[in-house]
C-alpha atoms as one frame of an Amber mdcrd trajectory, in Angstrom:
protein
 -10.811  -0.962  -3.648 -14.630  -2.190  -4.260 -16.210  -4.890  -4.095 -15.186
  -6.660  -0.817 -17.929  -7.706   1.461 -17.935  -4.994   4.525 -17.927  -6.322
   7.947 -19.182  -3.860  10.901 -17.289  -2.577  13.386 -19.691  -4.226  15.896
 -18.832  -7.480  14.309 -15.340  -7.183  14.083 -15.294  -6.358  18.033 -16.964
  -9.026  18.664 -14.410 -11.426  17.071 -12.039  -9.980  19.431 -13.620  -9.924
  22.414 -14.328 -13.787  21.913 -10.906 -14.587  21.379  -9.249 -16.918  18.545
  -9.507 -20.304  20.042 -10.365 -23.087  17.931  -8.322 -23.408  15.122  -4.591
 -23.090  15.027  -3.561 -20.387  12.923  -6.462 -18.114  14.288  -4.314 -17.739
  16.793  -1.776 -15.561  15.088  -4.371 -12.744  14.619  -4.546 -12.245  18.280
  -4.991 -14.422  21.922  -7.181 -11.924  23.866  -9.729 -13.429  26.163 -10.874
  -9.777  27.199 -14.130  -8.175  26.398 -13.331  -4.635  25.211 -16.705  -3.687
  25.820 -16.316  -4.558  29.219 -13.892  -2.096  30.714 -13.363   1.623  29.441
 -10.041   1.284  28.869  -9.869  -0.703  25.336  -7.569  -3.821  24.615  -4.745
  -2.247  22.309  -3.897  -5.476  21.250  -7.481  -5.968  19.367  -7.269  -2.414
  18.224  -3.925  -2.949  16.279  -5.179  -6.313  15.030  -8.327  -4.642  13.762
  -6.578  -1.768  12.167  -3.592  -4.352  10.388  -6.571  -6.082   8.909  -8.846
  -2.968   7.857  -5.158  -1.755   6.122  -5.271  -5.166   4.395  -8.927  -5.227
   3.309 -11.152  -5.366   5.862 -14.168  -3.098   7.196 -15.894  -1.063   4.364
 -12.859  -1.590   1.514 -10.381   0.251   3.033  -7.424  -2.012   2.319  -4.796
  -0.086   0.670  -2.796  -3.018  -0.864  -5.758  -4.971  -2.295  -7.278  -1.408
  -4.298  -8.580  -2.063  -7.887  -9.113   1.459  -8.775  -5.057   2.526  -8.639
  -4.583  -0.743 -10.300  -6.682  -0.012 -13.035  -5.042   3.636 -13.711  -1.207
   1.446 -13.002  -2.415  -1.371 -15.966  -2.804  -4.090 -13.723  -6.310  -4.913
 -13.746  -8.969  -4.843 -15.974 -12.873  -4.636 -15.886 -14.932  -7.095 -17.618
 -18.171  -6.538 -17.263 -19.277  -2.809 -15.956 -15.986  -0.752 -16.801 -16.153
   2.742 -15.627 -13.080   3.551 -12.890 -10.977   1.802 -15.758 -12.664   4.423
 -18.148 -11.544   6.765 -15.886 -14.732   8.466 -14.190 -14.513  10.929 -11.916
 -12.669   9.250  -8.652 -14.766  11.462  -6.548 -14.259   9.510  -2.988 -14.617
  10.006   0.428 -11.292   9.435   2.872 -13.096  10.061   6.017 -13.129   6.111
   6.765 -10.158   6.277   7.052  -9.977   8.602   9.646 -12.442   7.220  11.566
 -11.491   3.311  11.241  -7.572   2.315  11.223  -6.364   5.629  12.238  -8.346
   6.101  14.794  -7.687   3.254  16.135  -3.986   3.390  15.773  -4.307   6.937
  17.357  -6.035   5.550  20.316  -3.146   2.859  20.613  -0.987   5.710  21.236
  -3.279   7.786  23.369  -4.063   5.083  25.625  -0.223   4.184  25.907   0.325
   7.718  26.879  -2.392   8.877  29.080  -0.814   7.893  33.055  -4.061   7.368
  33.697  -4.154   4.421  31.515  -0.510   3.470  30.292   0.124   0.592  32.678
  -3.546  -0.658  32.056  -2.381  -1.512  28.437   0.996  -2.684  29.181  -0.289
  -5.696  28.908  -0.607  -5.909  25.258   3.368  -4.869  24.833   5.730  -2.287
  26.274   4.372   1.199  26.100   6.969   2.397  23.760   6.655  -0.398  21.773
   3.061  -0.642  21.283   3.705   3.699  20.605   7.001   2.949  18.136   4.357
   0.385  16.156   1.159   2.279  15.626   3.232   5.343  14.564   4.692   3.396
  11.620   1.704   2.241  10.994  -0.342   5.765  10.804   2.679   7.106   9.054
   2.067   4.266   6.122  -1.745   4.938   6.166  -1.539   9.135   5.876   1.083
   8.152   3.013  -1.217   6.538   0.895  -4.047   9.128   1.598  -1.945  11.794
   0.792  -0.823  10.019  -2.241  -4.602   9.955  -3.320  -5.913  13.247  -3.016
  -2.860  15.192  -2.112  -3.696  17.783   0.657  -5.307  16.289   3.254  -6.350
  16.900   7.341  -3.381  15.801   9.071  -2.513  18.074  11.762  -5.906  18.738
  13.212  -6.995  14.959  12.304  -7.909  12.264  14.826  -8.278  15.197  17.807
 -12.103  15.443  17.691 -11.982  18.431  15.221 -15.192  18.409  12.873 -13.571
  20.474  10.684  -9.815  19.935  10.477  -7.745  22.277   8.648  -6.102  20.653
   4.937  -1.923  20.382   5.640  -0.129  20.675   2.361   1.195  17.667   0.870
   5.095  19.066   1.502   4.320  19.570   5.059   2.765  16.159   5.909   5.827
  14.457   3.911   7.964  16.712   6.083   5.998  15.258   8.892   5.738  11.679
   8.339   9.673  11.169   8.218   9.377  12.788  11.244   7.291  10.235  12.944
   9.449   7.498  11.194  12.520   8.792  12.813  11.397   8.998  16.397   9.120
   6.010  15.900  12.537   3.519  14.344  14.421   4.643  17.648  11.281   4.913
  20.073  11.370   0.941  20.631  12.689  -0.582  23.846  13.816  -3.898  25.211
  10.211  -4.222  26.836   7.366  -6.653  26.487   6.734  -7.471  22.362   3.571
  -5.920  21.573   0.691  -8.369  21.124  -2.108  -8.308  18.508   0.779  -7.818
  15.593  -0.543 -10.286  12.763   3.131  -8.835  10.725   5.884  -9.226  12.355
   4.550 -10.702  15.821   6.395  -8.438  17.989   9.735  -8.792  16.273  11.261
  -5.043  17.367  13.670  -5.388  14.358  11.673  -5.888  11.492   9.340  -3.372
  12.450  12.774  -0.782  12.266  13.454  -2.108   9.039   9.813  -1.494   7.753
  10.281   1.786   9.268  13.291   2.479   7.635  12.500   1.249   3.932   9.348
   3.405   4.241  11.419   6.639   5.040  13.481   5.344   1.819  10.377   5.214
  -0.309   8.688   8.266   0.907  12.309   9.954   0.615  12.015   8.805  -2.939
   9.150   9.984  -4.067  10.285  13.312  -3.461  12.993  13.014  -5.984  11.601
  15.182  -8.534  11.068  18.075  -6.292  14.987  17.680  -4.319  16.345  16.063
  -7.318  19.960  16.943  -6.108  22.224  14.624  -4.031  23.050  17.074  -1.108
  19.126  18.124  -0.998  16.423  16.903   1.430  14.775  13.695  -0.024  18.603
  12.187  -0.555  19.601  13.422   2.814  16.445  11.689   4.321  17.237   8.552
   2.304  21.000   8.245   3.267  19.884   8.154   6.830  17.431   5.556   6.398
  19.366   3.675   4.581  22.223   3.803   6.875  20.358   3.190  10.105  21.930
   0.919  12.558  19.130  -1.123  12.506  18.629  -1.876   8.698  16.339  -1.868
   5.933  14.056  -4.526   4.124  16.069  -7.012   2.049  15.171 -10.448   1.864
  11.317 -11.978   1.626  11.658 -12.793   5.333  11.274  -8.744   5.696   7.965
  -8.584   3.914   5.489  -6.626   5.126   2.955  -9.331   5.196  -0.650  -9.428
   6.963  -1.410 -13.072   8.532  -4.779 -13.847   7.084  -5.780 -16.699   8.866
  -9.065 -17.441   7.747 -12.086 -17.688   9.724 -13.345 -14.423  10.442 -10.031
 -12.581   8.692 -10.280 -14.128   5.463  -7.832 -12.446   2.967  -9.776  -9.918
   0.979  -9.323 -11.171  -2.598 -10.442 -14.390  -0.991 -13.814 -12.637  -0.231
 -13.897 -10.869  -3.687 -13.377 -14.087  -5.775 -15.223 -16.511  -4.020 -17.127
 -15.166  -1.041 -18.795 -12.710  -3.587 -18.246 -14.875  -6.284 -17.775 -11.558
  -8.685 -15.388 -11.934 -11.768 -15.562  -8.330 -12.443 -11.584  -7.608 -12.200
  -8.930  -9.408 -14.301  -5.381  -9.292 -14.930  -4.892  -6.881 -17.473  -3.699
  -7.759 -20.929  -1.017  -4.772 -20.667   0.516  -6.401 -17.544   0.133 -10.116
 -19.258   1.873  -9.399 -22.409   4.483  -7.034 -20.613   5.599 -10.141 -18.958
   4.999 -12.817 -21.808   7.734  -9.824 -23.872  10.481 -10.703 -20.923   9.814
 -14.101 -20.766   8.694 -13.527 -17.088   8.337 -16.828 -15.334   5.836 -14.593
 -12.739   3.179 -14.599 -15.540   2.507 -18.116 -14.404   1.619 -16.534 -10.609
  -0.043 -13.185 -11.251  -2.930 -14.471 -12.784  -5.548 -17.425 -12.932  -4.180
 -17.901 -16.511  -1.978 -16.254 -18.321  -3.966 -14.492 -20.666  -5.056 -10.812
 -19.743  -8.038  -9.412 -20.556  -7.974  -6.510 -23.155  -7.685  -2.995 -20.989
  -9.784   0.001 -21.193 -12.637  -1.629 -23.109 -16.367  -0.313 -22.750 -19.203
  -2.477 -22.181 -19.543  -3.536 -25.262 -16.607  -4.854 -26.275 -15.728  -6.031
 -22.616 -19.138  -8.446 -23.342 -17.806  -9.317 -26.766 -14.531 -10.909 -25.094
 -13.777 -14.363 -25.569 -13.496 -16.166 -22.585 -10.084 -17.892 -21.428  -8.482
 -14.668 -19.801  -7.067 -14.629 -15.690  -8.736 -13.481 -12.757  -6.560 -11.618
 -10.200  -3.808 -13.799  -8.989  -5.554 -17.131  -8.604  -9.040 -15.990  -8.486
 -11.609 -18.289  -6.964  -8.312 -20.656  -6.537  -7.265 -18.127  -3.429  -7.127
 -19.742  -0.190  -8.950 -17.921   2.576  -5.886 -17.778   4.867  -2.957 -16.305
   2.520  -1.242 -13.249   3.318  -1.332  -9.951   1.794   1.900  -8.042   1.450
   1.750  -4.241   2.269   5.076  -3.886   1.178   7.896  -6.501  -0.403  11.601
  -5.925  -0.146  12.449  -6.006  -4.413  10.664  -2.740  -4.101  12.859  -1.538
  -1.576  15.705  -2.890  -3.233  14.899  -0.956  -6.488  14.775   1.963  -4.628
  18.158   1.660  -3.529  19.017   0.602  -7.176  17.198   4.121  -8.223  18.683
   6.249  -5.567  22.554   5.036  -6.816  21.646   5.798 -10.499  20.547   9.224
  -9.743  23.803   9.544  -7.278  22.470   9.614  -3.931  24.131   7.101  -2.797
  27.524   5.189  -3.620  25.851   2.060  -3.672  26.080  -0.005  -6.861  23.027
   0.514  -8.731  23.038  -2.364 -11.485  24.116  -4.838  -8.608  21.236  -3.659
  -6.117  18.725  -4.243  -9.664  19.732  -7.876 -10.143  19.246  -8.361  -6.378
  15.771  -6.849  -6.714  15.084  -9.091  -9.447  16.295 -12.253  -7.663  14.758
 -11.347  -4.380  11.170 -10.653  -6.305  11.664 -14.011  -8.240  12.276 -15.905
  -4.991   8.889 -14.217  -3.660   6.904 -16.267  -6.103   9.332 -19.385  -5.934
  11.814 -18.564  -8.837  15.259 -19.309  -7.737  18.833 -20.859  -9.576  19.374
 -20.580 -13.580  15.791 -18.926 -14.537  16.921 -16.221 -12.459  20.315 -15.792
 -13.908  18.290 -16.336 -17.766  15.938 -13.594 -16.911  18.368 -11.566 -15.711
  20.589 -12.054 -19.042  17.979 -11.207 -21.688  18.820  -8.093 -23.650  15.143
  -6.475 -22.520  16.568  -6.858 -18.935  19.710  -6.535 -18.939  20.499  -2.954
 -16.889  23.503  -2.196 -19.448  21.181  -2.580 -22.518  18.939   0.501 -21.989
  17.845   3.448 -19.845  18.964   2.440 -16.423  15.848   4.395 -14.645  13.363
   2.860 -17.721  15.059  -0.572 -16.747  14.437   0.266 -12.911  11.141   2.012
 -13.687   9.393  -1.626 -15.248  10.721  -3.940 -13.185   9.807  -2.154  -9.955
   5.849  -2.157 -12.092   6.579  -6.145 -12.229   7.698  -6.679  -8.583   4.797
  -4.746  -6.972   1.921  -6.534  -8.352  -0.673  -6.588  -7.425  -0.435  -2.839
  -5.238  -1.781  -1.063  -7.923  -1.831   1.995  -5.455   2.107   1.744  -5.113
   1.929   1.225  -9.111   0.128   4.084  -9.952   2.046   6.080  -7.579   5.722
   5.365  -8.893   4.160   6.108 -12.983   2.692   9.326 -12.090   6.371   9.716
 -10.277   8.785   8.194 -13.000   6.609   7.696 -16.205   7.500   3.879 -16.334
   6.619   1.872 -17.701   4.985   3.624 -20.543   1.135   3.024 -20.628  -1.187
   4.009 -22.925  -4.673   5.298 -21.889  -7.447   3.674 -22.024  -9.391   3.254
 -25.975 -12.622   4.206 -24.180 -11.340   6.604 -22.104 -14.773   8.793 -20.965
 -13.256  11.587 -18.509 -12.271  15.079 -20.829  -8.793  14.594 -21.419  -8.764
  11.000 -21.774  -5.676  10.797 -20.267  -4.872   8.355 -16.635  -5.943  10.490
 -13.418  -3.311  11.692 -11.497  -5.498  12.299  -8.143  -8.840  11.480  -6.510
 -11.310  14.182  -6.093 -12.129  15.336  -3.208 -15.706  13.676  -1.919 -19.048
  15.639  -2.014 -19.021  14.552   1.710 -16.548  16.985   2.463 -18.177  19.657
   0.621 -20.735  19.258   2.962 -19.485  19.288   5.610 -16.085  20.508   6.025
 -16.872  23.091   2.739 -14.364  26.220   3.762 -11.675  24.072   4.293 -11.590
  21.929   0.877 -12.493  24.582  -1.134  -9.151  26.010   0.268  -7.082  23.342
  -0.442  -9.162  22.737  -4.022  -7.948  26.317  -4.792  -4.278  25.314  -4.583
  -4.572  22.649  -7.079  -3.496  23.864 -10.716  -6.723  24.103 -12.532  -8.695
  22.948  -9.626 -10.352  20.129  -8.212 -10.097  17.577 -10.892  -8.540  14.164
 -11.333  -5.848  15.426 -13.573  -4.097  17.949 -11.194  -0.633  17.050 -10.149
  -0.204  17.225  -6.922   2.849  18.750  -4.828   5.521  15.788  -5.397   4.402
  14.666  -9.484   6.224  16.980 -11.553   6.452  16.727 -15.316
């Protein structure tokens, strides 16, 4: 993501240290009247508020559901005025924010929960092993879309003080991530609801159900590398799928961060019309994809409904006659709307997928139309335009390639997490996109990775050249990492 004002840590402390009095839906975000600064033993509550609204755009850009980059390589966005990441330069990024912002923090939730010398200190902000069950979901989410990024990445030597953590192969920290979804789903007790959750506000249940769609879509993305029904990834979906405690299907599972406003304003808020930038638009490939269905959602996923040509350079991006949508509304946003991390239609087309390809016995066009409905309700289409969407021969799961049919409208139903987007096309191939006319890296074709950052050549050098040399043809935005397979 770029372009979102940064906020300090200092200042973001601060915030919670002075509590969230004052204006009613502030309150949501957190009730803490405690001055971490004043005790050694921090206020977990503030750190998971903190960390939920760094993973939804706060602190430096590193929001992983707001991103423009991975929506520019998915087709959602365009650039209209200084194109280059939808030209595809070199994505040659740092991740070590990450590390030392959300995931620390969510690490030192769990450290603090665990240490006896400290445990019933933070008790107060939830139930040990529910405050531990909730920031392991939560890291497990983050190192998936890091992973996703760059492929191998520090994981098991991460967040322990290391300088210079070993790389973990992308198989082994998949391996590992169920993992932690597995004991974290059953690690919840009857205790008190954990405090400073601005998702689910303590509700054990949803949180298992996040939990448990997440091992689905991990599970998932795996698919081209277990492709069989008896092997691991459909093994690891039945059983999150079949968990006693369920799996995301209605909107009233989103994952959804509770901007409030105030000091947590939602991030495209800030972009739009803190910043007042109109660099990013809705994409003309995403615009008349949707005008071809007859997609009532046009209306929603931009300002207007007219996209702005992709993949231009500067001088034909200039040359564009005006009339074309910001993001979603644009400088229409309100400060205090949510953003969703994940939505149940996606989880729902992953079941529809994972019946198609025989994993399950599920039935795969029925779970489809569900996905459909359920994404429709999300921005307020209900009734008969469902049902005449749903009907159309370009929809119609009968009329085509089932997974092409799956592939597109999962594209539809996760806008605007381009990162998600990009992820499932480098995964599936669908929908089809062309590159970019101006394309300016070699190949000219979409990335299929970030490169690792000079930072880390600097200062972590033997171990990225390490994992650099396991790459095919090295280092370079068009390696496919462990899980893409052609």
């Amino acid at each position: 993501m770029k372009r979102l004002i940064n906020s300090s840590f200092l200042t973001v402390a601060t915030v919670l240290s002075m509590g969230f009095g004052g204006c009613e839906k502030i309150k949501d975000f957190g009730d803490t009247n405690t001055n971490p600064n004043g005790t050694t033993t921090p206020v977990t509550a503030g750190l998971l508020t903190r960390s939920i609204a760094e993973l939804g755009g706060r602190e430096g850009g590193t929001s992983v559901a707001t991103m423009t980059r991975p929506g520019y390589y998915a087709q959602y966005f365009s650039e209209t005025q200084y194109p280059s990441a939808s030209l595809y330069n070199l994505p040659q990024l740092e991740f070590n924010g990450f590390y030392s912002g959300f995931l620390n923090d969510l690490q030192n939730i769990i450290r603090q929960n665990t240490d006896p010398s400290t445990k019933d200190i933070v008790s107060i902000s939830g139930s040990n092993a529910n405050q531990i069950a909730v920031a392991r979901i939560l890291k497990a989410y983050a190192f998936w879309t890091i992973t996703d990024r760059w492929g191998d990445v520090p994981y098991s030597e991460a967040l322990k003080g290391n300088p210079v953590p070993k790389y973990d192969k992308q198989e082994d920290i998949y391996a590992d991530l169920l993992k932690e979804l597995k004991e974290a789903v059953d690690g919840f007790d009857n205790g008190l609801a954990v405090k400073g959750d601005v998702i689910f506000e303590g509700d054990n249940r949803k949180w298992q159900r996040f939990a448990n769609s997440l091992r689905m879509q991990i599970a998932l993305r795996m698919s081209k590398v277990y492709p069989n029904a008896g092997g691991q990834a459909a093994t690891e979906f039945n059983a999150a799928l079949n968990h006693s405690a369920g799996s995301m299907q209605t909107n009233a599972d989103n994952v959804a961060i509770n901007f409030p406003g105030g000091a947590y304003q939602n991030p495209w808020y800030i972009s739009y019309v803190v910043s007042a930038r109109i660099d990013d638009a809705i994409s003309s490939t995403m615009t008349d994809a949707l005008s071809g269905f007859n997609d009532p959602r046009l209306a929603n996923y931009g300002s207007t409904p007219i996209g702005f040509p992709y993949g231009l350079n500067r001088t034909a991006a200039v040359a564009v006659s005006p009339g074309w949508g910001l993001v979603l509304k644009g400088d229409k946003i309100d400060a205090a709307e949510d953003v969703i991390l994940m939505n149940a239609a996606t989880v729902l087309f992953a079941r529809a997928e994972a019946a198609e390809i025989g994993w399950t016995n599920e039935n795969a066009q029925d779970l489809y139309e569900e996905a459909i409905a359920v994404s429709m309700a999300q921005w307020g289409y209900s009734g008969t335009a469902v049902q005449t969407y749903i009907n159309q021969n370009s929809v119609r799961y009968d009329e085509g390639d089932p997974l092409e049919r799956i592939g597109t409208q999962k594209w539809f139903a996760m806008y605007p997490d381009g990162l998600q987007a990009w992820s499932e096309w480098r995964r599936t191939g669908f929908p089809v996109l062309t590159p970019a006319e101006f394309a300016e890296n070699d190949t000219k074709e979409i990335p299929r990775r970030y490169v690792y950052g000079t930072g880390e050549y600097g200062t972590n050098n033997a171990n990225v050249k390490a994992a650099a040399a396991l790459l095919s043809g090295g280092d370079t935005q068009d390696a496919r990492m462990w899980w893409d397979k052609e």
